[in-house]
C-alpha positions in Angstrom: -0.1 -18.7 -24.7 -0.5 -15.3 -23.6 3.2 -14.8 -22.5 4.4 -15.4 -25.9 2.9 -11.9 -26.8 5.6 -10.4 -24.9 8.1 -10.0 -27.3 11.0 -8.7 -25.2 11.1 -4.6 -24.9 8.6 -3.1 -22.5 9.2 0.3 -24.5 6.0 2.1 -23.4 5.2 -0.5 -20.8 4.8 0.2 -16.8 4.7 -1.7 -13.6 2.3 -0.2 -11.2 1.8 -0.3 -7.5 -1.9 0.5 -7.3 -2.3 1.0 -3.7 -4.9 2.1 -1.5 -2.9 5.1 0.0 -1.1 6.2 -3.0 -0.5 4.8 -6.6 2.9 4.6 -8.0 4.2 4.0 -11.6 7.5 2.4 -12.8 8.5 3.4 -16.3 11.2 0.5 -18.0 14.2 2.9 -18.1 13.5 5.8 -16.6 12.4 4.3 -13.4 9.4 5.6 -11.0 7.4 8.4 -12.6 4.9 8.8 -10.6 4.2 9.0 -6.8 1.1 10.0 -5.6 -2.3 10.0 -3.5 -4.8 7.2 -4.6 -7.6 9.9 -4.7 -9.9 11.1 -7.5 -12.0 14.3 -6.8 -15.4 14.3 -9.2 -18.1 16.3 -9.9 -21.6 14.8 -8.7 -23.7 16.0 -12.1 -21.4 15.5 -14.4 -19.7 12.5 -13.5 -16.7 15.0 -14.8 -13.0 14.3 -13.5 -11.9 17.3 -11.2 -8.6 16.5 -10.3 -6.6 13.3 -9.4 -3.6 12.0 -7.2 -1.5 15.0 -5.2 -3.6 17.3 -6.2 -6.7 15.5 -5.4 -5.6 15.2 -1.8 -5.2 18.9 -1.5 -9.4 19.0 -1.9 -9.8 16.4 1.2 -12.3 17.6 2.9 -12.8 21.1 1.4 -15.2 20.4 -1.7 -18.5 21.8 -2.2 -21.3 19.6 -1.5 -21.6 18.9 -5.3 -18.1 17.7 -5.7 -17.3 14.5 -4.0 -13.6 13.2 -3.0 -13.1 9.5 -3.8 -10.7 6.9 -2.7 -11.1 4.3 -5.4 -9.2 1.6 -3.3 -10.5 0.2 -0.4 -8.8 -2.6 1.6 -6.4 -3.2 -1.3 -8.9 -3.9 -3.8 -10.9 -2.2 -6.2 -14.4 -0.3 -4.3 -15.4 2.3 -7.1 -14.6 0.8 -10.8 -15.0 4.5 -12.7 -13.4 6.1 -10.5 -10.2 3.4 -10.3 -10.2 3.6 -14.0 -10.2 7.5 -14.7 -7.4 7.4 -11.8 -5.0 4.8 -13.8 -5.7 6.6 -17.5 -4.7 9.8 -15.7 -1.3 8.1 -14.4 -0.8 6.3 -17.4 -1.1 9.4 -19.1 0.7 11.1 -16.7 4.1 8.5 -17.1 4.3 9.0 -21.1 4.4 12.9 -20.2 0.5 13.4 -21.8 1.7 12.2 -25.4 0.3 10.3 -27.6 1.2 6.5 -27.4 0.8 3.0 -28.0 -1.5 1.2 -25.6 0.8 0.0 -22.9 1.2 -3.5 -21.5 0.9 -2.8 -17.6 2.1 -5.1 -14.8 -0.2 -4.6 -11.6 0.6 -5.3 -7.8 -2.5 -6.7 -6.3 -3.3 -7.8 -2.3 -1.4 -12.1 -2.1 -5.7 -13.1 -1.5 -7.2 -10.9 -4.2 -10.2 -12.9 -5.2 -10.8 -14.1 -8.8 -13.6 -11.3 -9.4 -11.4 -8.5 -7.8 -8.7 -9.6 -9.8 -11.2 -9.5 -13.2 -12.1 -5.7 -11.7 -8.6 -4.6 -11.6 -7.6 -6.1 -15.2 -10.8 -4.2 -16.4 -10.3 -0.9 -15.1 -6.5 -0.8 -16.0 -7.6 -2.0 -19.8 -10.4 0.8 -19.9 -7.8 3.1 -18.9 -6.1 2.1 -22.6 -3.8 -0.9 -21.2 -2.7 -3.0 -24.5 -2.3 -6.2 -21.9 -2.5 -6.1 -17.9 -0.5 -8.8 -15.8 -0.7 -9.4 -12.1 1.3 -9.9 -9.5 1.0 -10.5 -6.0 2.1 -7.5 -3.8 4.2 -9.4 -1.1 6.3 -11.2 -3.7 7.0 -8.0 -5.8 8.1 -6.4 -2.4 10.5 -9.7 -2.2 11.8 -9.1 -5.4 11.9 -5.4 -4.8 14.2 -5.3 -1.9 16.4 -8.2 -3.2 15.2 -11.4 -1.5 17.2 -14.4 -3.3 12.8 -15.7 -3.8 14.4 -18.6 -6.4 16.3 -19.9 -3.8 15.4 -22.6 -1.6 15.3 -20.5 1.4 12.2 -19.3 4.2 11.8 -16.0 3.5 9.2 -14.1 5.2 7.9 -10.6 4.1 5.4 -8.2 5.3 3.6 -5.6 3.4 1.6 -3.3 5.6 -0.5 -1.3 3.1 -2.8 1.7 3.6 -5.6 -1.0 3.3 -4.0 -4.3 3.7 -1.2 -6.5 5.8 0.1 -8.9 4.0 2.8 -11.3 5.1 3.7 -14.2 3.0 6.5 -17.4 3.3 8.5 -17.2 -0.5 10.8 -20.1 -1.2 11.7 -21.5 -4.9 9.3 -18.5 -7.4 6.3 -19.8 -5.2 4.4 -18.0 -2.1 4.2 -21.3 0.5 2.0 -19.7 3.0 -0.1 -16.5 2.9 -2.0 -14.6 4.9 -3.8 -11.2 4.8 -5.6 -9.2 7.2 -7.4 -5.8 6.3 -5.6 -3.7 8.2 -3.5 -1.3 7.5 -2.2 2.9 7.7 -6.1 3.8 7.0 -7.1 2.1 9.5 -4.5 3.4 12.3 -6.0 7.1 10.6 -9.5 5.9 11.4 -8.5 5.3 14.9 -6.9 8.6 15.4 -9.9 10.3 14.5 -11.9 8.6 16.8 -9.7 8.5 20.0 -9.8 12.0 19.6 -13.4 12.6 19.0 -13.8 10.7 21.8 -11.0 12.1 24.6 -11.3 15.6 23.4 -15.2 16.3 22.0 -12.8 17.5 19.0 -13.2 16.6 15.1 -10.3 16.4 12.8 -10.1 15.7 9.6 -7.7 12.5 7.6 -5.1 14.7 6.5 -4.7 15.7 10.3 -5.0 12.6 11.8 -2.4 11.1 9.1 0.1 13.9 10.2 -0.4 12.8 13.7 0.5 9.3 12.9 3.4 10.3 10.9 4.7 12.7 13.5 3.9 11.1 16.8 2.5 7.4 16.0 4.8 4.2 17.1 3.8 0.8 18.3 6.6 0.7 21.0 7.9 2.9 24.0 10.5 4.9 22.8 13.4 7.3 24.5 11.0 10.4 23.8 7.4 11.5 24.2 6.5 13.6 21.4 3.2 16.1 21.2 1.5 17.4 18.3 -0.3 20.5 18.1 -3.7 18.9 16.0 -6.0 21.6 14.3 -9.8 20.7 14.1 -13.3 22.2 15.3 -14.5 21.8 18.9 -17.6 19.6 18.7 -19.1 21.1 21.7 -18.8 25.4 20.2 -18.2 24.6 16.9 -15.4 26.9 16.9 -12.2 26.0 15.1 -9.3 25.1 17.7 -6.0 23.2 18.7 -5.5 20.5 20.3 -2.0 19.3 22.1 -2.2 15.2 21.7 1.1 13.3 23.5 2.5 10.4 21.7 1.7 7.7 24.4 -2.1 8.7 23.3 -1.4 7.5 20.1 0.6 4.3 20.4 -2.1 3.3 23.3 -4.7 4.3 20.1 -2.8 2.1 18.1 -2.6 -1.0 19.7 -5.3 -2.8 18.5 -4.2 -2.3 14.7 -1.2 -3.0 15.6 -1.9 -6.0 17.7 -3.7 -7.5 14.7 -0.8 -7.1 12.3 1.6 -8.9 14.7 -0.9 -11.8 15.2 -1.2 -12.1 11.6 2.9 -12.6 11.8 2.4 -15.1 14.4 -0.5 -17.2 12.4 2.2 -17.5 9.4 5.0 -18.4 11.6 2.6 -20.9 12.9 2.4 -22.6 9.8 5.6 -22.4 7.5 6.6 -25.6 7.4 9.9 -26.2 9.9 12.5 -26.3 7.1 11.9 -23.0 5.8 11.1 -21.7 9.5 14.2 -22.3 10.7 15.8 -20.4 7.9 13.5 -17.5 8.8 15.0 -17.6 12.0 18.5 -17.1 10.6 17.4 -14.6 7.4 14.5 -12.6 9.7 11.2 -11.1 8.8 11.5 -8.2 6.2 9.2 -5.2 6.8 7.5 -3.3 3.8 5.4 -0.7 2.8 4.3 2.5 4.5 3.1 0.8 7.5 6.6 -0.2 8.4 7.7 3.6 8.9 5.4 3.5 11.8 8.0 4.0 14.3 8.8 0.8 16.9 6.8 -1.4 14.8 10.5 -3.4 14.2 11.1 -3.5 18.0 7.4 -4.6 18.6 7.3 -7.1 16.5 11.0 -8.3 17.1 10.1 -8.8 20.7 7.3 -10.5 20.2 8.7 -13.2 17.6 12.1 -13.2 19.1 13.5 -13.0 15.6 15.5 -10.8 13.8 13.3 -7.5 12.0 14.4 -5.6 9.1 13.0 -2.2 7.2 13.3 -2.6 3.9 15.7 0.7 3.0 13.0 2.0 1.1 9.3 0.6 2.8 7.2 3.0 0.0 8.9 2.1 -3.0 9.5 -1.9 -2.5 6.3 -3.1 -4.7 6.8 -0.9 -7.4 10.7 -1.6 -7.2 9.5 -5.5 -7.8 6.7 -5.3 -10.3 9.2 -2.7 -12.1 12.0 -5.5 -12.2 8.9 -7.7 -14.1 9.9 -5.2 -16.9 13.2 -6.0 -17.5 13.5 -10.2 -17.1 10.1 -11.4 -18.7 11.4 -15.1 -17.4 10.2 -14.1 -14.0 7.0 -12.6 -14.6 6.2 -15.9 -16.7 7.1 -17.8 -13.0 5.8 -15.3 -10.9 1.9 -13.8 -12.0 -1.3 -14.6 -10.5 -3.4 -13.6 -13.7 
């Protein structure tokens, strides 16, 4: 049996969080190493690695026409194989401080309804990257186990994870996910929006760092106390000269209605079919919000008002999956329960 070749310490082992907005590593000891961008930036001859992650990002948008910026994640799953691979050596490489090491067993999160050929894709890109043995595990039960949900008990518990590419929201009671159900929508799609809308209102082009900074600084999914504005940098579409743009934050959330519209229906379509024991103790423990999505601000209220059930934000939204898959490291028992492949 293939967990019987895990013989206890996770020395050079990692748990990663292999998301489509950013990538994160958990090292068994020395906790998250690694924090950054899901981007790879590659020279069109060559095929030749340029830069990866943070650095990567910087290069949005400013490369040459022979060097192309790639996001090897799309929707939560694998869209360009190379690319995902020469992204995960670099971050393995990058967690063991660019030594030489054993090949590493690796603990993956992956999207609750990863199908069995994206879940082959993923297992073959981290073992090309030099993984010794690659487990999976689903993303919305790491995030349960990441922010402390008692996921053994028999107890509703309901967690959403709302990914750069993904929402997933999933019933856990007793080690086992009882409903699931993902929708492919996430932050990359509230950027996508942005861009548009303001393409659109303002004849004015701005690029996905920007239109991520505007969702950061002025996005929300609910009517708050203030109205925010954000000075947006781009090129004007109709004199091609570069300008600013003032955008106001009821713009945005009206911009963001329809993503956001989606997720909470999602919600609704799980609710609709946890079973009524373990619904009525998500009426008493709440729905728990997760990944960077959940920083979007009033997306708690929002969804709160229309569930009429309590909402929390995880302390931490960024780092919950990682937190989980990490915990894989230390209590093997659980992993054995717990993965998907």
């Amino acid at each position: 049996m293939i967990f019987s070749k895990l013989l206890g310490l996770f020395s050079n082992d990692l748990a990663i969080d292999l998301g489509t907005a950013n990538t994160l590593v958990y090292a068994k000891g020395k906790g998250i190493v690694c924090n950054e961008p899901s981007v790879v930036v590659m020279r069109m001859d060559t095929k030749k690695v340029v830069a990866v992650g943070a650095e990567a990002k910087r290069m949005l948008g400013k490369t040459p026409a022979n060097i192309m910026t790639i996001r090897p994640m799309k929707d939560g799953v694998i869209a360009d194989f190379n690319a995902a691979g020469e992204m995960l050596k670099y971050f393995i490489k990058k967690a063991h401080n660019r030594k030489s090491f054993v090949s590493p067993r690796v603990i993956i999160g992956v999207p609750s309804q990863i199908t069995l050929v994206e879940q082959r894709a993923v297992k073959e890109a981290a073992e090309a990257s030099g993984a010794r043995e690659v487990y999976l595990i689903e993303e919305t039960m790491a995030a349960a186990v990441g922010v402390g949900l008692p996921i053994d008990e028999p107890y509703g518990n309901m967690i959403v994870d709302i990914g750069g590419g993904t929402t997933d929201v999933a019933v856990i009671s007793m080690d086992g996910i009882v409903y699931s159900k993902a929708v492919k929508v996430g932050g990359d799609t509230m950027d996508e929006k942005i861009v548009a809308y303001v393409k659109e209102k303002y004849s004015f082009l701005i690029g996905d760092r920007t239109s991520e900074q505007i969702k950061i600084e002025i996005g929300s999914a609910f009517k708050l106390d203030e109205d925010r504005t954000y000075d947006a940098n781009g090129r004007d579409l109709i004199s091609g000269i570069p300008k600013s743009v003032r955008i106001r934050e009821d713009e945005i959330r009206e911009t963001l209605a329809e993503p956001v519209s989606l997720i909470v229906s999602t919600i609704k379509t799980a609710l609709e079919n946890t079973p009524p024991e373990l619904a009525s103790d998500i009426v008493d423990n709440g729905i728990v919000l997760a990944g960077g999505g959940a920083l979007l601000k009033g997306i708690d209220a929002l969804i709160r008002q229309e569930t009429r059930l309590p909402v929390v934000v995880t302390d931490s939204p960024l780092t919950a999956v990682v937190m989980g898959v990490g915990k894989m490291l230390e209590d093997l028992a659980l992993l054995k329960r717990i993965a998907v492949g």
